[in-house]
PDB file of N, CA, C, O and CB in Angstrom:
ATOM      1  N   UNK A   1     -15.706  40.165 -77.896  1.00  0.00           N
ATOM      2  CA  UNK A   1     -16.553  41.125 -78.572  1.00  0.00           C
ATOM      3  C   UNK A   1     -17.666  40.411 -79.334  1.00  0.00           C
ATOM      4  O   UNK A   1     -18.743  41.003 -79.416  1.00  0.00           O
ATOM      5  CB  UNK A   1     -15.725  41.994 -79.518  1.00  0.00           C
ATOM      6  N   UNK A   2     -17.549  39.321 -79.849  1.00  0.00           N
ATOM      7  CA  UNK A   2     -18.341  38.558 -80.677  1.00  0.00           C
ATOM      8  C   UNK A   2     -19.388  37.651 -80.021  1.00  0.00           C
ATOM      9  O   UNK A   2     -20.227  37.026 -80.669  1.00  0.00           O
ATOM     10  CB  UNK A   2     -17.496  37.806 -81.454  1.00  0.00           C
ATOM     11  N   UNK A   3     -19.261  37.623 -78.499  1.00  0.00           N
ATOM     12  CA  UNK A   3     -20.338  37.093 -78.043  1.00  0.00           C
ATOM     13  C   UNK A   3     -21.378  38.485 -77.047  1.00  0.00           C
ATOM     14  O   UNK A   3     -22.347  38.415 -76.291  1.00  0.00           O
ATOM     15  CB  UNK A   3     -19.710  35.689 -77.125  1.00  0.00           C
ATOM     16  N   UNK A   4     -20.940  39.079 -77.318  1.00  0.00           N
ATOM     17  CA  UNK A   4     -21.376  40.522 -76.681  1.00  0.00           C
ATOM     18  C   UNK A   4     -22.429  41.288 -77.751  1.00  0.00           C
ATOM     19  O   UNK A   4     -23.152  42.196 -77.341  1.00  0.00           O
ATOM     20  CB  UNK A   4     -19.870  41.591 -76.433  1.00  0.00           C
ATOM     21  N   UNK A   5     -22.452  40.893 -79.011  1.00  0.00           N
ATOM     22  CA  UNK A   5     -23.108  41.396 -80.105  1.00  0.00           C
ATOM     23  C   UNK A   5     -23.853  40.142 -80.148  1.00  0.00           C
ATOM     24  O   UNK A   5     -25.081  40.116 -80.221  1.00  0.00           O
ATOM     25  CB  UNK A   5     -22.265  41.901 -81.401  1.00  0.00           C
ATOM     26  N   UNK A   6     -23.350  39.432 -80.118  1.00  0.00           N
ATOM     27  CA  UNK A   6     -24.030  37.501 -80.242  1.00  0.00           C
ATOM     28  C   UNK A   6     -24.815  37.232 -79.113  1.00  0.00           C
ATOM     29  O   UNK A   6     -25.695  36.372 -79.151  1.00  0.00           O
ATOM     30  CB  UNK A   6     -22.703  36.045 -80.146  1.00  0.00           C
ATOM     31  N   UNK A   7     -24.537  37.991 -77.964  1.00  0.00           N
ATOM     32  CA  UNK A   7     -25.657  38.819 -76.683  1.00  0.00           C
ATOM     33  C   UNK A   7     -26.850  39.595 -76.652  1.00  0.00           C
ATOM     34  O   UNK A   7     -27.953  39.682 -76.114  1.00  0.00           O
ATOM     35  CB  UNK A   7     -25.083  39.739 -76.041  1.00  0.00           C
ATOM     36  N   UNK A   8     -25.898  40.252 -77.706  1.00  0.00           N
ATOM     37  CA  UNK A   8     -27.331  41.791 -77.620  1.00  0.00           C
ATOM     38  C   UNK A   8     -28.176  41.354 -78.434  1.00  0.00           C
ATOM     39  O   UNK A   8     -29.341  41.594 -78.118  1.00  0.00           O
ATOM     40  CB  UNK A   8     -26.980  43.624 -78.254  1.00  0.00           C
ATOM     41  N   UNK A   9     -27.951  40.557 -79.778  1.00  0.00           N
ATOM     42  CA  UNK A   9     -28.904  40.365 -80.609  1.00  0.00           C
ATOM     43  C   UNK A   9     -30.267  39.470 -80.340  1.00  0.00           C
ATOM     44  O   UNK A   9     -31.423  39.685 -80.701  1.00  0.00           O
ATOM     45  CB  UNK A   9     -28.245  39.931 -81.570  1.00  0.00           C
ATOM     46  N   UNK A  10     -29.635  38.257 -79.482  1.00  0.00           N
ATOM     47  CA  UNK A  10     -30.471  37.571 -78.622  1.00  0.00           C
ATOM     48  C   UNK A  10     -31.304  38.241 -78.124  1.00  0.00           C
ATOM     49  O   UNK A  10     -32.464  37.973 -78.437  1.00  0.00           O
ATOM     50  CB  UNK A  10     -29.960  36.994 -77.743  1.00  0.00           C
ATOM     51  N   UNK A  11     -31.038  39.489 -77.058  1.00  0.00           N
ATOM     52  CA  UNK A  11     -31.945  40.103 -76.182  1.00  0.00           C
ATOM     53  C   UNK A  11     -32.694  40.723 -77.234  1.00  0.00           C
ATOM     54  O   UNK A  11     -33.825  40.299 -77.468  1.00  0.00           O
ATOM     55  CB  UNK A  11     -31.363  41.054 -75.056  1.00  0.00           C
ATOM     56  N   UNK A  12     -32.155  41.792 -77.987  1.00  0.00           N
ATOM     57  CA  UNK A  12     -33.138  42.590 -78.979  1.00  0.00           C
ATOM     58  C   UNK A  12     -34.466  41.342 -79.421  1.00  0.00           C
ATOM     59  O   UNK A  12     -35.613  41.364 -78.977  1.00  0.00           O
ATOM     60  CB  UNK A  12     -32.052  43.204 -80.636  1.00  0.00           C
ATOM     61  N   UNK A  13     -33.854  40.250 -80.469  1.00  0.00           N
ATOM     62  CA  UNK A  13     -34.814  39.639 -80.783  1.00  0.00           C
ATOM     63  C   UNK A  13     -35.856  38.971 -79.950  1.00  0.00           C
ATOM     64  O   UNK A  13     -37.053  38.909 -80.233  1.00  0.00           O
ATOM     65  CB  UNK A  13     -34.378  38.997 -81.415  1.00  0.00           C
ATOM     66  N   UNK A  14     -35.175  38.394 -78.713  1.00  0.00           N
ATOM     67  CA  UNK A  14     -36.180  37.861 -77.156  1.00  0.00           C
ATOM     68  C   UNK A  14     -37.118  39.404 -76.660  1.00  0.00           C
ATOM     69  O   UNK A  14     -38.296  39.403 -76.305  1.00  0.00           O
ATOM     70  CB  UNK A  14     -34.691  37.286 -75.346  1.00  0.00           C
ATOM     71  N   UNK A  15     -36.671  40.010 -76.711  1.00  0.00           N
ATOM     72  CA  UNK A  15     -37.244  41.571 -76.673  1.00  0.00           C
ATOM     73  C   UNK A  15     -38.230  41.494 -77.487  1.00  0.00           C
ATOM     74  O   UNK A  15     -39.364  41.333 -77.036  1.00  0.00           O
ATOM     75  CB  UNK A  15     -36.297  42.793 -77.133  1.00  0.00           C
ATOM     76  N   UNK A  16     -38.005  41.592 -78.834  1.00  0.00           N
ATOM     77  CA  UNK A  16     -39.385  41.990 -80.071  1.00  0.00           C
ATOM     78  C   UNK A  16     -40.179  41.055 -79.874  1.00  0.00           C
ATOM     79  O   UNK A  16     -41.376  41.278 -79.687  1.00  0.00           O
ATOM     80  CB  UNK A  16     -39.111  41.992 -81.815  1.00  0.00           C
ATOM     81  N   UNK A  17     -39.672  39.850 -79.880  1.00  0.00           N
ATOM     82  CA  UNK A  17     -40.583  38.571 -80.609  1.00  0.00           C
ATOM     83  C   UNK A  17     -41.715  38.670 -78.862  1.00  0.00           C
ATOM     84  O   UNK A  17     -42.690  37.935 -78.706  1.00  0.00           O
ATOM     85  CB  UNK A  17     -39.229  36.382 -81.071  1.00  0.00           C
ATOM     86  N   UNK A  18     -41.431  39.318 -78.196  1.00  0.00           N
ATOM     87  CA  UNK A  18     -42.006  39.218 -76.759  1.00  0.00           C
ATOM     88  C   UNK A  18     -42.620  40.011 -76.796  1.00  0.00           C
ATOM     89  O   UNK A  18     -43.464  39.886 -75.909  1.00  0.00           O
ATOM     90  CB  UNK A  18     -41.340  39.260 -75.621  1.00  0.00           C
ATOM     91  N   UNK A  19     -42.822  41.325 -77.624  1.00  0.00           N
ATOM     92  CA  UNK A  19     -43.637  42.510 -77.606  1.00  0.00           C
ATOM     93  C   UNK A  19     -44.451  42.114 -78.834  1.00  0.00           C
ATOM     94  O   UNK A  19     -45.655  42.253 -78.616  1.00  0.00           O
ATOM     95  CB  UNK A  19     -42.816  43.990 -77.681  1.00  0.00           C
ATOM     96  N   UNK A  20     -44.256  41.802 -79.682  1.00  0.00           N
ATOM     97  CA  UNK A  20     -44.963  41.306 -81.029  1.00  0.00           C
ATOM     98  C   UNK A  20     -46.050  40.288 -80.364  1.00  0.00           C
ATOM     99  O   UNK A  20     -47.253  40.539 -80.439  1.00  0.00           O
ATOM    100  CB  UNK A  20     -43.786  40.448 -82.260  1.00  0.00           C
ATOM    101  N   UNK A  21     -45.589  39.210 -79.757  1.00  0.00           N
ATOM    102  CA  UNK A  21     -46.881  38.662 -79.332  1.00  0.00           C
ATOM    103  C   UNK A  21     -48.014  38.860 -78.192  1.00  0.00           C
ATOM    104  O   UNK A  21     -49.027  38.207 -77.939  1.00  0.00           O
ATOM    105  CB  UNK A  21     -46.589  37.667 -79.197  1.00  0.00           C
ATOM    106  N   UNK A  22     -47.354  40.205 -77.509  1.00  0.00           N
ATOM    107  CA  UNK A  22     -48.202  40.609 -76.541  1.00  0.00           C
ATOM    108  C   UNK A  22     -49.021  41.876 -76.593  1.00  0.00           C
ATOM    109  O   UNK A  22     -50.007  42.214 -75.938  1.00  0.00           O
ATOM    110  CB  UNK A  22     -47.513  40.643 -75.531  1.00  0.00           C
ATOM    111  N   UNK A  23     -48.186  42.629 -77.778  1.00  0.00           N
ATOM    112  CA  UNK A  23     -49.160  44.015 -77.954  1.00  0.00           C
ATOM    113  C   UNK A  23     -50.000  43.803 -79.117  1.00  0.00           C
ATOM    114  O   UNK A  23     -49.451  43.263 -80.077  1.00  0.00           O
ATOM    115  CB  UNK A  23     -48.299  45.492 -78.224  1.00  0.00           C
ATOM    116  N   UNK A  24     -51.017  44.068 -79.204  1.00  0.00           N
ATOM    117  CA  UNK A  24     -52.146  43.838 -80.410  1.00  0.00           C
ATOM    118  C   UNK A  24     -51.866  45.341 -81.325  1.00  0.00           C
ATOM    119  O   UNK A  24     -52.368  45.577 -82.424  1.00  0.00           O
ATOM    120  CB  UNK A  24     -54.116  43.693 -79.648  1.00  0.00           C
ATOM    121  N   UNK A  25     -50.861  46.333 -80.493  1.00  0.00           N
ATOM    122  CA  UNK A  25     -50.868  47.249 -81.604  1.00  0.00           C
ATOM    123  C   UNK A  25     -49.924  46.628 -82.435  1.00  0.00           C
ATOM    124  O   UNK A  25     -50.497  46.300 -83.474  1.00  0.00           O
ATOM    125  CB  UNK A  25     -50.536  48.720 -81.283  1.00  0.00           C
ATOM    126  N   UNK A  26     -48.754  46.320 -82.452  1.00  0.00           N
ATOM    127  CA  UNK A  26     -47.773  45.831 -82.835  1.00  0.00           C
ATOM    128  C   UNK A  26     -48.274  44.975 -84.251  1.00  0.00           C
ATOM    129  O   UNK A  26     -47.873  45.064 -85.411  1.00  0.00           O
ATOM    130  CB  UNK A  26     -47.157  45.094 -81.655  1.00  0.00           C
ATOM    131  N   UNK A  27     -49.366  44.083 -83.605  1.00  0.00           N
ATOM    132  CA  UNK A  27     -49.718  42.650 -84.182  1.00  0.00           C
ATOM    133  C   UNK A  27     -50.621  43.408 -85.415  1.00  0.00           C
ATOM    134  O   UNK A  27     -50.731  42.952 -86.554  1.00  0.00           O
ATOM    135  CB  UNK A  27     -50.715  41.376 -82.933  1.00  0.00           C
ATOM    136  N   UNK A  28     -51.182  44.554 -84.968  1.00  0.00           N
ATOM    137  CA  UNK A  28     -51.791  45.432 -86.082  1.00  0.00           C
ATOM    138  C   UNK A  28     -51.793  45.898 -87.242  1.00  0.00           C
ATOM    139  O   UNK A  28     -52.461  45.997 -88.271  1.00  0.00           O
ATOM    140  CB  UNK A  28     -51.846  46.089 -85.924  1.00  0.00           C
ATOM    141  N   UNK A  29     -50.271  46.307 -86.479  1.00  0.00           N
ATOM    142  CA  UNK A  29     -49.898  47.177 -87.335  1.00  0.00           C
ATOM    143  C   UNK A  29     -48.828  46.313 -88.251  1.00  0.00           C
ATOM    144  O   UNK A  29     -48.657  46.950 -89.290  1.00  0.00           O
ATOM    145  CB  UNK A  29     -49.368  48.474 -86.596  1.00  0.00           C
ATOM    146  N   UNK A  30     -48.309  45.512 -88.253  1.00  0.00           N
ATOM    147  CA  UNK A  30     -47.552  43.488 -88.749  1.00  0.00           C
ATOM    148  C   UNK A  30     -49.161  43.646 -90.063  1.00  0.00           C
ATOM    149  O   UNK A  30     -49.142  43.901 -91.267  1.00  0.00           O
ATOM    150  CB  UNK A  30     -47.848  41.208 -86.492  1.00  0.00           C
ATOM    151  N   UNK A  31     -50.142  43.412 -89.290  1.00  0.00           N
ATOM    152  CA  UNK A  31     -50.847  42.596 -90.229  1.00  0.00           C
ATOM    153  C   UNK A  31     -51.399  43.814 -91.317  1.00  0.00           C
ATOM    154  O   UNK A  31     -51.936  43.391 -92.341  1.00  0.00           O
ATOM    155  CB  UNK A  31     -52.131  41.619 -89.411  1.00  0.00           C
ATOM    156  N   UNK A  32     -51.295  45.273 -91.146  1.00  0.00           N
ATOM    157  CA  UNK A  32     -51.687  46.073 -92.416  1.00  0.00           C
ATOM    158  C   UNK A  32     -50.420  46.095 -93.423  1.00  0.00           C
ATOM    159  O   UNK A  32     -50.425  45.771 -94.611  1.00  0.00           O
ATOM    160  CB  UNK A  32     -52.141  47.684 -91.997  1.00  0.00           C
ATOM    161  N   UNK A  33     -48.901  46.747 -92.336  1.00  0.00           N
ATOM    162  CA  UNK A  33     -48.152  46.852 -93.398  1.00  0.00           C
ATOM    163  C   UNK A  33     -47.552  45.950 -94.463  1.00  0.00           C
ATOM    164  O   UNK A  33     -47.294  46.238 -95.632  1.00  0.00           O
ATOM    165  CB  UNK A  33     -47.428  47.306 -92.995  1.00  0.00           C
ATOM    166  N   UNK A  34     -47.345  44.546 -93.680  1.00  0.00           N
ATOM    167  CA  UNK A  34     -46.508  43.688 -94.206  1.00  0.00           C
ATOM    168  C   UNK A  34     -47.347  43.340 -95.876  1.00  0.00           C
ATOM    169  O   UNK A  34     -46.716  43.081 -96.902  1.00  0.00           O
ATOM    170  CB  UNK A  34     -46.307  42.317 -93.012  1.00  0.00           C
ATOM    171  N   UNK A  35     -48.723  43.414 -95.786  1.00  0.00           N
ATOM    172  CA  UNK A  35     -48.893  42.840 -97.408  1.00  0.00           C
ATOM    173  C   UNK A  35     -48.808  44.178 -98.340  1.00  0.00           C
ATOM    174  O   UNK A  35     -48.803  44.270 -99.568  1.00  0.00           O
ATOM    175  CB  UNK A  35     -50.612  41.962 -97.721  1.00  0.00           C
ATOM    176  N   UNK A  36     -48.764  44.855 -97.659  1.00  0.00           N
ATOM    177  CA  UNK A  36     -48.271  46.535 -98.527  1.00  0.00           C
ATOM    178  C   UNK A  36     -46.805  46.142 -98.481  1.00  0.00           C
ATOM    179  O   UNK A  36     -46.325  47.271 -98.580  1.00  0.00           O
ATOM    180  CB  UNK A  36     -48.629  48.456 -97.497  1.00  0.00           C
ATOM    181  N   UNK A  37     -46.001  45.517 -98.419  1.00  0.00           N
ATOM    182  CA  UNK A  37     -44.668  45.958 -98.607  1.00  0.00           C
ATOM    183  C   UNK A  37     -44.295  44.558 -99.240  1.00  0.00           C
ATOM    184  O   UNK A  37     -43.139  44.409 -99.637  1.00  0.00           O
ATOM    185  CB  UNK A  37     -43.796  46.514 -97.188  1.00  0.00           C
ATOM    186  N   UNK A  38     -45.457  43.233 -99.392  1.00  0.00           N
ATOM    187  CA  UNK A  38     -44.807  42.398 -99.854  1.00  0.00           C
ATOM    188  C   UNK A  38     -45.396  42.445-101.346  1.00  0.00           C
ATOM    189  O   UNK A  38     -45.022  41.572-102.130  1.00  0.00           O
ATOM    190  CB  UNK A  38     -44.857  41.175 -99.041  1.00  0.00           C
ATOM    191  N   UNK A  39     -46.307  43.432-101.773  1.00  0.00           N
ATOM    192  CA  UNK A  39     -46.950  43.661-102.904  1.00  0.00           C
ATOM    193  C   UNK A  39     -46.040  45.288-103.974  1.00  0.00           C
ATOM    194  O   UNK A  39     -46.080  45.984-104.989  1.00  0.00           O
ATOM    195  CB  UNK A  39     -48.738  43.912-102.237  1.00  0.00           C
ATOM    196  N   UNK A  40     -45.441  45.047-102.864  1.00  0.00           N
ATOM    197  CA  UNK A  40     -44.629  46.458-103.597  1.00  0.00           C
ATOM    198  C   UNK A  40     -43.327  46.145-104.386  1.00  0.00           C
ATOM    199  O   UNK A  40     -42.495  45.408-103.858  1.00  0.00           O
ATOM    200  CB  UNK A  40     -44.090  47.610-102.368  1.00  0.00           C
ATOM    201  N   UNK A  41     -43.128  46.610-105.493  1.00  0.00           N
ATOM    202  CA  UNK A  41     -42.193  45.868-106.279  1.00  0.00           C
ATOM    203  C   UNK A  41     -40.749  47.244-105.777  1.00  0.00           C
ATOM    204  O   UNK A  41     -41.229  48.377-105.725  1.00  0.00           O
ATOM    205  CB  UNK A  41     -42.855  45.638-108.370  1.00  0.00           C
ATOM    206  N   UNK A  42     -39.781  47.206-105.572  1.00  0.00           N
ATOM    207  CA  UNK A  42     -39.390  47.886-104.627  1.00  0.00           C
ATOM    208  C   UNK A  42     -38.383  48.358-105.661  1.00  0.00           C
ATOM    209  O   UNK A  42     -38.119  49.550-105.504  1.00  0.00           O
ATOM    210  CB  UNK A  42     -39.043  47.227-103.240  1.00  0.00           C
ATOM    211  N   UNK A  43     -37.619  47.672-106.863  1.00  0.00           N
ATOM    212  CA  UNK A  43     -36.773  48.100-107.551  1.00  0.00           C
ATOM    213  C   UNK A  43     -37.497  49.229-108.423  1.00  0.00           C
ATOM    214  O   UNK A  43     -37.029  50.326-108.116  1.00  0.00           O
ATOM    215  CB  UNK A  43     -36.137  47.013-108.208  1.00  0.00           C
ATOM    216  N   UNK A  44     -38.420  49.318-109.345  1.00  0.00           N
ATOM    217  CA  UNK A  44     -39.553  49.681-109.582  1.00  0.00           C
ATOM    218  C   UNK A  44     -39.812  51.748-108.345  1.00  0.00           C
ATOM    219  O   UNK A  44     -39.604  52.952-108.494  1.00  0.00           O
ATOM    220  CB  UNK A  44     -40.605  47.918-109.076  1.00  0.00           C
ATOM    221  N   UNK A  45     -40.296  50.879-107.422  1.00  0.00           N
ATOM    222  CA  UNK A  45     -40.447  51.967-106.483  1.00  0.00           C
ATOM    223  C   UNK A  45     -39.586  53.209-106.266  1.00  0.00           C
ATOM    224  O   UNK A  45     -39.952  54.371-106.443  1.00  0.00           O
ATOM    225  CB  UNK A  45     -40.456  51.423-105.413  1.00  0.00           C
ATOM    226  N   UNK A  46     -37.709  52.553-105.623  1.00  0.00           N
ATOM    227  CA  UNK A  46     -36.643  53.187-105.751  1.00  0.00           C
ATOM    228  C   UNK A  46     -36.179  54.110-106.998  1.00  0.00           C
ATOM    229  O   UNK A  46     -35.537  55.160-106.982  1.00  0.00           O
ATOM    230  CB  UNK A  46     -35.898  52.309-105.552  1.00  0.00           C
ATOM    231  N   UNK A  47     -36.812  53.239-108.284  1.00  0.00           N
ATOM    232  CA  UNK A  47     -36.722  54.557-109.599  1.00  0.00           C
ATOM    233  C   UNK A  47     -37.672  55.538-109.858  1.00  0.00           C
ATOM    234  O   UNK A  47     -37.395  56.594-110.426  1.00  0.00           O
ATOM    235  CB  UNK A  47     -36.711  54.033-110.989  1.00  0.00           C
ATOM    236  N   UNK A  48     -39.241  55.108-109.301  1.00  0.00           N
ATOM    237  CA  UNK A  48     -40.128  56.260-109.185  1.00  0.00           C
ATOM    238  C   UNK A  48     -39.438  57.436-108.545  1.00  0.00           C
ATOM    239  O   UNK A  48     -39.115  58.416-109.217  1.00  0.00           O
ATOM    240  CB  UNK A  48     -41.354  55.900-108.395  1.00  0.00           C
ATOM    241  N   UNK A  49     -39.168  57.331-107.005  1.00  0.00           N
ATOM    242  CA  UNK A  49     -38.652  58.264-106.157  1.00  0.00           C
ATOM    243  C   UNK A  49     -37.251  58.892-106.505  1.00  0.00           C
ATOM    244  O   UNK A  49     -37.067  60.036-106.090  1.00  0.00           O
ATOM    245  CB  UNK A  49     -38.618  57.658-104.915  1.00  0.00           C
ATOM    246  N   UNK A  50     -36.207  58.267-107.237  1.00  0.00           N
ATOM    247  CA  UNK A  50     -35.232  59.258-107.731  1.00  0.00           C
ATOM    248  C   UNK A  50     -35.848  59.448-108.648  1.00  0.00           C
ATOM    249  O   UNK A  50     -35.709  60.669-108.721  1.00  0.00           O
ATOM    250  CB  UNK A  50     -33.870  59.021-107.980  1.00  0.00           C
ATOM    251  N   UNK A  51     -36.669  59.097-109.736  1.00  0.00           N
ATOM    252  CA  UNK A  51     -36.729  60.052-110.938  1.00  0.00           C
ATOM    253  C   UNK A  51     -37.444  61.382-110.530  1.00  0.00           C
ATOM    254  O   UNK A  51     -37.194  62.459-111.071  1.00  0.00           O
ATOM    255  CB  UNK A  51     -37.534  59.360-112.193  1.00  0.00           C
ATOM    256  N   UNK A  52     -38.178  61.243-109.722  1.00  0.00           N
ATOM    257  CA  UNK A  52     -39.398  62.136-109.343  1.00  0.00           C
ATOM    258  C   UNK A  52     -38.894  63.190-108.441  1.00  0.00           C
ATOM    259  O   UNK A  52     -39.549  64.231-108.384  1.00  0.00           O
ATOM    260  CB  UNK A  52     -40.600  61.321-108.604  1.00  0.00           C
ATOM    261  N   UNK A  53     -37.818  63.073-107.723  1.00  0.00           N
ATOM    262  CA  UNK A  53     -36.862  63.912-106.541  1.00  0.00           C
ATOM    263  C   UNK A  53     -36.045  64.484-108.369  1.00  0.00           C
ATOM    264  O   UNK A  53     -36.504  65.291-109.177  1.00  0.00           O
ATOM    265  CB  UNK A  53     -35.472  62.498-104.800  1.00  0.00           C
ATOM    266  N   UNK A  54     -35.131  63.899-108.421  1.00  0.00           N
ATOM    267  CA  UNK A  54     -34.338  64.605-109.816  1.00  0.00           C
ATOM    268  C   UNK A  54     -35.072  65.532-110.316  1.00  0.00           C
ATOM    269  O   UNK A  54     -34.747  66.707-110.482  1.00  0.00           O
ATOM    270  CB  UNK A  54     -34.038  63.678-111.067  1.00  0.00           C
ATOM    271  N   UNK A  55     -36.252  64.943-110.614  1.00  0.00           N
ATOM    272  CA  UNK A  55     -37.168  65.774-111.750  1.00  0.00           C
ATOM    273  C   UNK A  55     -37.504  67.108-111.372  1.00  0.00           C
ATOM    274  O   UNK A  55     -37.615  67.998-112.215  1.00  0.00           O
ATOM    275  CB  UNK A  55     -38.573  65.100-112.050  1.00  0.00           C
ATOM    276  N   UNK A  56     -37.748  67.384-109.589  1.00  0.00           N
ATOM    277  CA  UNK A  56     -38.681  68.382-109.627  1.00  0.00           C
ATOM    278  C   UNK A  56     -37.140  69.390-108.550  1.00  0.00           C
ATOM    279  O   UNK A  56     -37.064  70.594-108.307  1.00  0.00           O
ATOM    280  CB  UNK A  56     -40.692  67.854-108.786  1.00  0.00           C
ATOM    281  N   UNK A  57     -36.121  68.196-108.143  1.00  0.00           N
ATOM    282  CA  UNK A  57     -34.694  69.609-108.252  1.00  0.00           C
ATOM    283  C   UNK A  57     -34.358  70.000-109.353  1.00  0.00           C
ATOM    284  O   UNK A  57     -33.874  71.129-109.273  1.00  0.00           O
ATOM    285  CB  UNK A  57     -33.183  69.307-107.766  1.00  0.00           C
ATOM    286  N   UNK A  58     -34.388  69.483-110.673  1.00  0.00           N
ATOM    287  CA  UNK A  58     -33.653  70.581-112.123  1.00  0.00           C
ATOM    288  C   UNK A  58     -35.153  71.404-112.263  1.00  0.00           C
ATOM    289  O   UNK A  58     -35.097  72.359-113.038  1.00  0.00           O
ATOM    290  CB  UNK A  58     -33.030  69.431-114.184  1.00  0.00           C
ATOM    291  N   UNK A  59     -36.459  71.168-111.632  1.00  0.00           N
ATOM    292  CA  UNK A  59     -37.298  71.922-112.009  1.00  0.00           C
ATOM    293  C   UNK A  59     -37.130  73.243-111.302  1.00  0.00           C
ATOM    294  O   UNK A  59     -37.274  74.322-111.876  1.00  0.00           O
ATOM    295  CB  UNK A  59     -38.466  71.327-111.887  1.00  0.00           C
ATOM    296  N   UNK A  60     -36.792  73.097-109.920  1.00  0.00           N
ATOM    297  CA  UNK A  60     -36.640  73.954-108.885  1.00  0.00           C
ATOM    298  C   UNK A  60     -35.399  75.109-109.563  1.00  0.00           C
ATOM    299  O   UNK A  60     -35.442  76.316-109.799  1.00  0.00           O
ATOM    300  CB  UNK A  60     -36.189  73.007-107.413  1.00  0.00           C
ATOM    301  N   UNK A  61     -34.325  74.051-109.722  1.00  0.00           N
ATOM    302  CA  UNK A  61     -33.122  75.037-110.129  1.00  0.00           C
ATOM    303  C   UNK A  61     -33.473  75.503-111.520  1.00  0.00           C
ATOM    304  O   UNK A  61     -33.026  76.629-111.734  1.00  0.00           O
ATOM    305  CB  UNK A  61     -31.562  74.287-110.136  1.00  0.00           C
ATOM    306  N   UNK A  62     -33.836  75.217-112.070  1.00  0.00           N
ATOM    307  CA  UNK A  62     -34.435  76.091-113.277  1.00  0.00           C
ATOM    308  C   UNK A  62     -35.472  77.028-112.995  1.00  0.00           C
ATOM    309  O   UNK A  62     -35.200  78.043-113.636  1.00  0.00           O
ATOM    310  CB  UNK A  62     -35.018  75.254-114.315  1.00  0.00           C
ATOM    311  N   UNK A  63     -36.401  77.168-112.428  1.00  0.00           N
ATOM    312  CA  UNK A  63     -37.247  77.790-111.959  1.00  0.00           C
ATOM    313  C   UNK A  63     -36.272  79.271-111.239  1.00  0.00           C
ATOM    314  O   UNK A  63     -36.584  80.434-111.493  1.00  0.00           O
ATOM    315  CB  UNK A  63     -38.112  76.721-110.999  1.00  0.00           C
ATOM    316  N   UNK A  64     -35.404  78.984-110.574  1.00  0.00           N
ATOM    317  CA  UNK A  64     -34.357  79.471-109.415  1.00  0.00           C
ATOM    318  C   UNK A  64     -33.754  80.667-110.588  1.00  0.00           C
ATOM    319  O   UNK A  64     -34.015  81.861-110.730  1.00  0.00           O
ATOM    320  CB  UNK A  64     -32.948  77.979-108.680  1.00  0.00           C
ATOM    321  N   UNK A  65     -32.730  79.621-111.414  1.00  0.00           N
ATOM    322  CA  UNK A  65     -31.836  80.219-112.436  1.00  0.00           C
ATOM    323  C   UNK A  65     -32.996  81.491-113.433  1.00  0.00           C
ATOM    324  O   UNK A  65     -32.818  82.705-113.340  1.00  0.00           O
ATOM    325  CB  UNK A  65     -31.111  78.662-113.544  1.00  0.00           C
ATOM    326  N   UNK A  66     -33.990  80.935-114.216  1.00  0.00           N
ATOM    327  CA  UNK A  66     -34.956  81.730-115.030  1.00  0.00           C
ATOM    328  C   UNK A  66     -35.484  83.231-114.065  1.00  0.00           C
ATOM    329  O   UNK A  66     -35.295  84.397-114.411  1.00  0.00           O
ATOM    330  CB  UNK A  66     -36.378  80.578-115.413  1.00  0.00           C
ATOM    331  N   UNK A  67     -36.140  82.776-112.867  1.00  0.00           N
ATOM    332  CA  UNK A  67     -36.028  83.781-112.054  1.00  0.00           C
ATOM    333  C   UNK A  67     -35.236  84.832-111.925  1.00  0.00           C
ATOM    334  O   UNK A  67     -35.531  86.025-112.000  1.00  0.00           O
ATOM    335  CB  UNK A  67     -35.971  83.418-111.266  1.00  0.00           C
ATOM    336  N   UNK A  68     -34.267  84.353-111.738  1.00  0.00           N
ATOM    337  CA  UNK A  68     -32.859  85.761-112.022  1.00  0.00           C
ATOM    338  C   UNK A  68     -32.369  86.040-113.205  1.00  0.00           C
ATOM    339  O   UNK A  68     -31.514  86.877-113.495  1.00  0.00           O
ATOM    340  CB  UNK A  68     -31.400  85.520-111.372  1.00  0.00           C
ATOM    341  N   UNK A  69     -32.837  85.444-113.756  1.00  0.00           N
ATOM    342  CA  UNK A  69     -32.638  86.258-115.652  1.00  0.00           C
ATOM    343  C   UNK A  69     -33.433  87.257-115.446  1.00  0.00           C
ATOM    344  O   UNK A  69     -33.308  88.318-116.057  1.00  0.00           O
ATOM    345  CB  UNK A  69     -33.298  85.327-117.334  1.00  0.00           C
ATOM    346  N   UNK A  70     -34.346  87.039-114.561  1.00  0.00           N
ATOM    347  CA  UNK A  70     -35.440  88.905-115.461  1.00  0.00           C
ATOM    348  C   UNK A  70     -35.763  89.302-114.170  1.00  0.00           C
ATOM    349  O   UNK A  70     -36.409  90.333-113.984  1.00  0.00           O
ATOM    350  CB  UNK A  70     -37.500  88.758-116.770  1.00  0.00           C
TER     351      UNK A  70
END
């Protein structure tokens, strides 16, 4: 089993690293995202997006709950 995964991974990566240097979209799209994601402070990021998801479900369910009061 362990050389069968120790197989596939080979191919996957002989796979990418073979499409990465032959498609220019690929190589494109490598060279916009990667300094956007190496400039992004990510711990930082992960608390924007739960605080901001939290924030606007107790807004929703309050909104929800107040609604059916009147």
């Amino acid at each position: 089993m362990k050389t069968i995964i120790h197989n596939t991974e080979l191919l996957f990566w002989d796979t990418v690293m073979n499409m990465m240097s032959q498609s220019k979209w690929v190589q494109n799209a490598i060279r916009i995202v990667y300094p956007i994601i190496q400039g992004i402070d990510q711990v930082k990021l992960l608390k924007t997006l739960a605080i901001t998801g939290l924030s606007g479900f107790i807004t929703g369910w309050f909104l929800y709950y107040l609604a059916q009061m009147f």
